[in-house]
C-alpha positions, 0 to 999 in steps of 0.5 A: 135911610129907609132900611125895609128890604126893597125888591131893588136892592142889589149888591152893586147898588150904591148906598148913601150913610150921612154925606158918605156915598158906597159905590157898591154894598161890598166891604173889606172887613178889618183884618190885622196884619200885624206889619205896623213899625211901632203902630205907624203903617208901613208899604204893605199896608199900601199895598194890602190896603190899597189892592181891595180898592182897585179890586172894587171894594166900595168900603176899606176897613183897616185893621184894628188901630189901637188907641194906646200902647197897652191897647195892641194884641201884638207889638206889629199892631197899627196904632193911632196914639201919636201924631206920626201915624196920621201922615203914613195913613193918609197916604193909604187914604188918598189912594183909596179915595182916589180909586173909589173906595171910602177909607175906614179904621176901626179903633181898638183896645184889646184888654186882656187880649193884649201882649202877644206875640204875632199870630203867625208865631204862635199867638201867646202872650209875651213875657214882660221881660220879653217885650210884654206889657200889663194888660187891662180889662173889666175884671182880673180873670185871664183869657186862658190857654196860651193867653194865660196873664191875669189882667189888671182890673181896670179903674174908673180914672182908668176907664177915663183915659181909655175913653179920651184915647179913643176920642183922640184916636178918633180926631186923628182919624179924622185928620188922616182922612177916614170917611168912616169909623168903627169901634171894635166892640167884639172878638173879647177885646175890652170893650166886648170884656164890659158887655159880657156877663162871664169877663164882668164881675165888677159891682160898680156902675160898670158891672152887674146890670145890663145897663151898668155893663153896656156903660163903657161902650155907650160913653166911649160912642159918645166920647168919640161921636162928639169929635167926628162930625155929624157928616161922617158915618159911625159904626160899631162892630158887636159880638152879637152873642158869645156861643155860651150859655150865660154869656152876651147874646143876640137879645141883648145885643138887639137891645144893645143897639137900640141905645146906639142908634140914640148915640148917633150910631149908624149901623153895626157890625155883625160878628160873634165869639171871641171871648172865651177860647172853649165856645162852640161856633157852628161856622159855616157860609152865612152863619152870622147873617140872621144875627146882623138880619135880627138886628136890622128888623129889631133894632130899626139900624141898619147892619152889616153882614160878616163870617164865611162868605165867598158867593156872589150870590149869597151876599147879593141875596143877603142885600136884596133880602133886606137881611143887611145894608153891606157884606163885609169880606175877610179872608176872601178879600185876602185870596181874591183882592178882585172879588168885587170885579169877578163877583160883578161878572158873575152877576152879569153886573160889570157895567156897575164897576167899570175897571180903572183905566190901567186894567181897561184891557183885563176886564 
């Protein structure tokens, strides 16, 4: 895929990654909805899911799945462990298909972020004798405010198995359907806890060194690009730079996706922080669009754009720029699950995403 910005492209543009064809260069970014009855997907996944499609969306992400039990921020988090979650994601994923979106997952360990309770209760972390867990991560340094359990340092056997759950997971995915997979390698879950200087202070091959820290991620891409086909895209989504001094930052994350690229993936997700609670963000409408534009033009992959965007023409200048491949929507998507339809609107393009027959009257 030639990946220079091209004065044609265009939001409502189709975009082909490996055999996988996007109607449109709009996504639905994961978003936990912590509604999962022991990690199995439930109705309200149907229907959260399921809406963004008929809205138009050419890209599904479903939330972060985790790949073990440890693995869960809270204990409503979607799972892919067990052979019983496939099915009831399959459903989702026929649905999806059917109304011409590609059905994606991210998977996901949420290391020492893990063991809380639902966000919408607070979001601390849960007592072990309350339903609580032992968490793991890099080193045995707590996230800190109301997620104050040490976490256990991580083994190599333990570094083993996490990397055959994600492989795993991701024939699971695989058999339920998915035509795209991210790993979530951002927001301080485990995996961004290897990459960042201030989570690692491990002396082994997986701590120190920049090479040594991005070990974990660039194994565990290999583990799980050696069980999905050749055919099917793979992503990862980065925190490209922690907003603190010290930490992981945007050159190394431009480095970071070089090797990627030479692991077969096919474009990263561009969204930052998460992993301290004391880093300063300057939030705002397009905030980490130069981070996803930076990675494109440095690193020759293709990225998307994610955080704070809601204007039609905003992300359409995003892709027609070259700055990235796709927009990513979240908390948009969540007030406007038709913000692709009324986004075609606006930009006098609604001959690009004819509605579905049972809405031809609406539109």
């Amino acid at each position: 895929m030639d990946i220079q910005a091209s004065s044609r492209a265009r939001l409502f543009e189709p975009l082909t990654l490996r055999s996988v064809r996007f109607r449109n260069r709009i996504g639905v970014s994961p978003m936990c909805q912590y509604s999962s009855d022991d990690g199995t997907a439930t109705d309200w996944h149907l229907v959260h899911l399921g809406a963004r499609a008929v809205g138009g969306a050419g890209l599904v992400i479903a939330e972060a799945t985790a790949v073990a039990p440890e693995g869960r921020i809270t204990p409503g988090d979607a799972g892919l462990w067990a052979d019983k979650h496939v099915e009831p994601m399959a459903r989702i994923n026929r649905f999806l298909r059917e109304h011409g979106a590609v059905p994606g997952l991210q998977l996901a360990h949420a290391g020492r972020k893990g063991s809380a309770v639902r966000p919408a209760e607070g979001g601390a972390h849960l007592a072990d004798d309350a339903g609580g867990w032992p968490t793991l991560a890099p080193s045995a340094l707590p996230f800190g405010g109301e997620l104050p359990k040490v976490p256990r340092a991580i083994t190599e056997a333990d570094i083993a198995r996490v990397q055959r759950d994600f492989a795993a997971a991701a024939r699971r995915a695989l058999a339920a359907g998915c035509e795209w997979l991210e790993l979530h390698s951002a927001h301080g879950y485990l995996s961004h806890e290897f990459l960042s200087p201030l989570t690692n202070q491990r002396a082994d091959r997986y701590g120190g060194r920049f090479e040594n820290r991005i070990r974990f991620l660039v194994e565990t891409t290999r583990a799980v690009r050696a069980v999905w086909p050749e055919r099917l895209p793979l992503a990862v989504r980065l925190s490209c730079t922690d907003w603190v001094p010290g930490g992981w930052d945007i050159e190394q994350s431009v480095a970071l996706a070089r090797q990627l690229k030479a692991e077969a993936v096919d474009l990263i997700d561009c969204s930052s922080g998460g992993l301290v609670p004391d880093a300063r963000i300057p939030v705002g409408p397009g905030y980490q669009v130069p981070l996803a534009e930076r990675i494109r033009r440095e690193a020759g992959v293709a990225t998307a754009a994610v955080g704070a965007l809601t204007a039609p023409a905003h992300a359409d200048e995003i892709v027609r720029n070259g700055r990235a491949d796709l927009v990513l929507l979240g908390r948009e998507f969540l007030r406007d699950p038709y913000w692709p339809r009324h986004a075609a609107r606006t930009l006098g393009q609604t001959a690009a995403l004819p509605p579905p027959v049972q809405y031809d009257r609406a539109w």
